[in-house]
N, C-alpha and C positions, 0 to 999 in steps of 0.2 A: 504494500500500500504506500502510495507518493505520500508526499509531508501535507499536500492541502486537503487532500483527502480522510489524512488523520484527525488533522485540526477540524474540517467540518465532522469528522464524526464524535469528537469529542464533548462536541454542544448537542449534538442530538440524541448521544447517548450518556455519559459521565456524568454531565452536567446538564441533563434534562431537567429536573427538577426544578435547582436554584438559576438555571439561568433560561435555557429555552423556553419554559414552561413560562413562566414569567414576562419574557419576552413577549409571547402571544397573547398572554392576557392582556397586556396594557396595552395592545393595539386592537383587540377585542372590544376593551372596558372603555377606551376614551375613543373609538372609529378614530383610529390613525390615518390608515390607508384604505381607499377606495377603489373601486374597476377603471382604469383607464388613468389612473395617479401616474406622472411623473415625478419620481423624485429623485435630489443632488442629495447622495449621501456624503455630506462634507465630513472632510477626513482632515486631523490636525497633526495627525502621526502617533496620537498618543493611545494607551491600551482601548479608553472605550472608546474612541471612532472607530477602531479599527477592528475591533470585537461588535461595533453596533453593523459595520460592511457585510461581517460576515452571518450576520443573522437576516439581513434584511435577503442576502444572494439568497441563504438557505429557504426562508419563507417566500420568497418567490418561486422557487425551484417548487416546490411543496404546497404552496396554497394555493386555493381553489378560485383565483380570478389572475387577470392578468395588469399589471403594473410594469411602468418602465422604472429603472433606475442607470444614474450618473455618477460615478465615483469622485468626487471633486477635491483637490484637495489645493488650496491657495497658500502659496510661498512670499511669505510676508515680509523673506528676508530672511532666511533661514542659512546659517552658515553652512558650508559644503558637506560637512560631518553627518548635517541633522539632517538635509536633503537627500542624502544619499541611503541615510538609517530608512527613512520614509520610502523609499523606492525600493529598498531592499524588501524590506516587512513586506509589503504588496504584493510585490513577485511570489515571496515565498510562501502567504496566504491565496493566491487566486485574485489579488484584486487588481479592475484595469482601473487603477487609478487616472484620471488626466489633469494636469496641472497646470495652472495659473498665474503670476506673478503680480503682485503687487509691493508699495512701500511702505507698507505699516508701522516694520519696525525704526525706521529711517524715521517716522512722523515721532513715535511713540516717545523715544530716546528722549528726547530735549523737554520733554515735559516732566515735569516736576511731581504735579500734585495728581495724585490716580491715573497715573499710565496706564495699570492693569484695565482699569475701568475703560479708557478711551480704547485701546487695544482691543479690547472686547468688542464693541459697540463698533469699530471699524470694520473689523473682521465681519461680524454678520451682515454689513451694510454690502460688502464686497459681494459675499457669497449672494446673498438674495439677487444682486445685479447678473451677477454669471450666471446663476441657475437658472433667471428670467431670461436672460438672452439664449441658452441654452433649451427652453423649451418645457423648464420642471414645473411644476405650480407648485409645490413642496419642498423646503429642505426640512433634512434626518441630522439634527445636532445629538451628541454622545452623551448628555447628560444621565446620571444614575440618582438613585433612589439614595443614596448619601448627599450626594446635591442637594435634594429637594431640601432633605431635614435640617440642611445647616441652611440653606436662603431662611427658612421658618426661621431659626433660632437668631437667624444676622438680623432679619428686617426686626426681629421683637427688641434685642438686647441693643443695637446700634442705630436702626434707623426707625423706632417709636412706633411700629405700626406691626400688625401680622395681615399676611403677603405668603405667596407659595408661589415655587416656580408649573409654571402652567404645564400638562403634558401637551398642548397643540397651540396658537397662535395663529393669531389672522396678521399679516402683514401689516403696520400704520404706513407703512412707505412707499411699498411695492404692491398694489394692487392684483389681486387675485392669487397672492402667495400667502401660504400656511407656511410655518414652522412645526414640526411635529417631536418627540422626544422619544425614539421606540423602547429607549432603557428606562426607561419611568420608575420598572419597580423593583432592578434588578442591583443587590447591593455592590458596595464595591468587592468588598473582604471574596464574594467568588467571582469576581472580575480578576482580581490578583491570584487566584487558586487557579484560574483557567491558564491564567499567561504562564506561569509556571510548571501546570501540568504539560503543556506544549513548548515550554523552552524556549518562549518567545521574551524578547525584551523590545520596548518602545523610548522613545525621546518622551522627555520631560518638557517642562517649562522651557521653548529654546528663544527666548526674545535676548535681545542686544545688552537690556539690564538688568537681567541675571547674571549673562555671563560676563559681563565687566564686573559685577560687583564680586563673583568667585573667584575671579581675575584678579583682585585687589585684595583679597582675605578680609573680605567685611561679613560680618557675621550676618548671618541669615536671620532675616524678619521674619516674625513670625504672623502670617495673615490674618484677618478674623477668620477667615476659613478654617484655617490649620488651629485658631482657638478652639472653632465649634467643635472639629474632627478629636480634638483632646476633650474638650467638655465629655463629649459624646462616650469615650470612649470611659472616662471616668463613672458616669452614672450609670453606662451598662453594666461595671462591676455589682453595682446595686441593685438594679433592674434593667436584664437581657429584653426585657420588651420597650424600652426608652423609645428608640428610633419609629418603631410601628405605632407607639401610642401616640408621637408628637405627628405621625405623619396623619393617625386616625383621627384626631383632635381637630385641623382644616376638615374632613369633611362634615365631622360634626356640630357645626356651630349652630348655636343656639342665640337668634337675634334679640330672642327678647330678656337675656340674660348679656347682652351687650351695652354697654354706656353708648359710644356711636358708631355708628358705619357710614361706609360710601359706597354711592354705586353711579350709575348714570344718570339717576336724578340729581345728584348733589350729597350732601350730607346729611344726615338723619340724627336727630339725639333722641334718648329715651323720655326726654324731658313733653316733646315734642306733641306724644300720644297720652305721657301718665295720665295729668288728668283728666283725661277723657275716658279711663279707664281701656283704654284698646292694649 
């Protein structure tokens, strides 16, 4: 048996449970994908785009309608090393990557305050454009089910609100483009148990100011991200069901047990209804 053959059969069989099984529920439970979907599976080089490529090839192979997909992967600026790592991984999983160039990290560099933030928010502006001119109405971002629970814990502890990262999106920018998330519900902890059952390794963070700053022996920041991921990992010693409760907790809200909310009317307070009894 070839090596991409192994690695797809390891997700259909090894790792049915915690990872394919899952997989198809969250595009089951939130309609992901539909008949006649184009989608640009955008690939950053890192474990879950390139673990989310190979799910998405397999459920096309396997399921019961027909979808296009585009393996996309946009070069931001990526030194020769990490370019080459990304080309390689491809080959050696079955993916026809095709690649793009832009200057993101050239823009990103000289900014000071939230690079990461700008970085981000550039990148998907690129891809939705490519994938539109390319003919997708959908891009497949690698987000996992450990994302989701720390966006939950960042927006409550840092930016004053509870917020979830959505599993699908309507474009504000790009007309008739969704964003969809097929890893919704799948953890990381057997994202990292698959790369290693397969002996596969990926690029990390490769922007310009990371590696000037390991360049320079500046110690590593620690993000609120990499906060929450240590929070997280602290209260599971306590309670193994943390992450599921916080994830369960968004869909159970209860409005009339809320001070205020927002929606598309505006703002709401409880104040609003009491004495009207409602």
């Amino acid at each position: 048996m070839d090596r991409v053959k192994q690695i797809e059969q390891s997700i259909i069989k090894k790792y049915r449970k915690p990872i394919w099984r899952k997989f198809v529920k969250a595009i089951q439970t939130y309609d992901l994908i539909q008949p006649g979907d184009n989608i640009a599976v955008c690939i950053s080089g890192g474990k879950d785009s390139m673990l989310m490529a190979k799910l998405l090839q397999e459920i096309k192979r396997h399921g019961q309608f027909d979808f296009g997909l585009i393996f996309l992967s946009m070069d931001p600026g990526y030194n020769q090393k990490n370019r080459q790592k990304i080309e390689e991984n491809a080959k050696i999983m079955g993916i026809p990557v095709q690649f793009f160039e832009s200057d993101i990290f050239q823009v990103v560099t000289n900014i000071e305050k939230s690079p990461c933030y700008l970085c981000a928010r550039m990148r998907r502006g690129f891809l939705y454009a490519k994938a539109k001119e390319l003919g997708c109405n959908k891009i497949a971002l690698g987000h996992h089910f450990d994302d989701v629970i720390e966006t939950i814990l960042m927006g409550m502890f840092y930016g004053s609100q509870i917020q979830t990262m959505m599993p699908k999106l309507h474009s504000t920018n790009f007309e008739g483009m969704e964003l969809i998330r097929p890893m919704y519900l799948i953890e990381e902890k057997d994202i990292i148990h698959w790369c290693r059952y397969n002996d596969l390794s990926f690029i990390q963070c490769a922007c310009r100011f990371t590696e000037e700053m390991e360049e320079l022996g500046e110690v590593h920041h620690t993000s609120k991200r990499e906060e929450m991921k240590n929070l997280l990992k602290y209260l599971e010693t306590m309670n193994p069901n943390v992450k599921k409760n916080v994830f369960k907790s968004v869909e159970n809200v209860n409005l009339a047990t809320i001070i205020s909310y927002s929606d598309e009317q505006g703002k709401h307070h409880f104040l609003d209804t009491y004495d009207k009894g409602e």
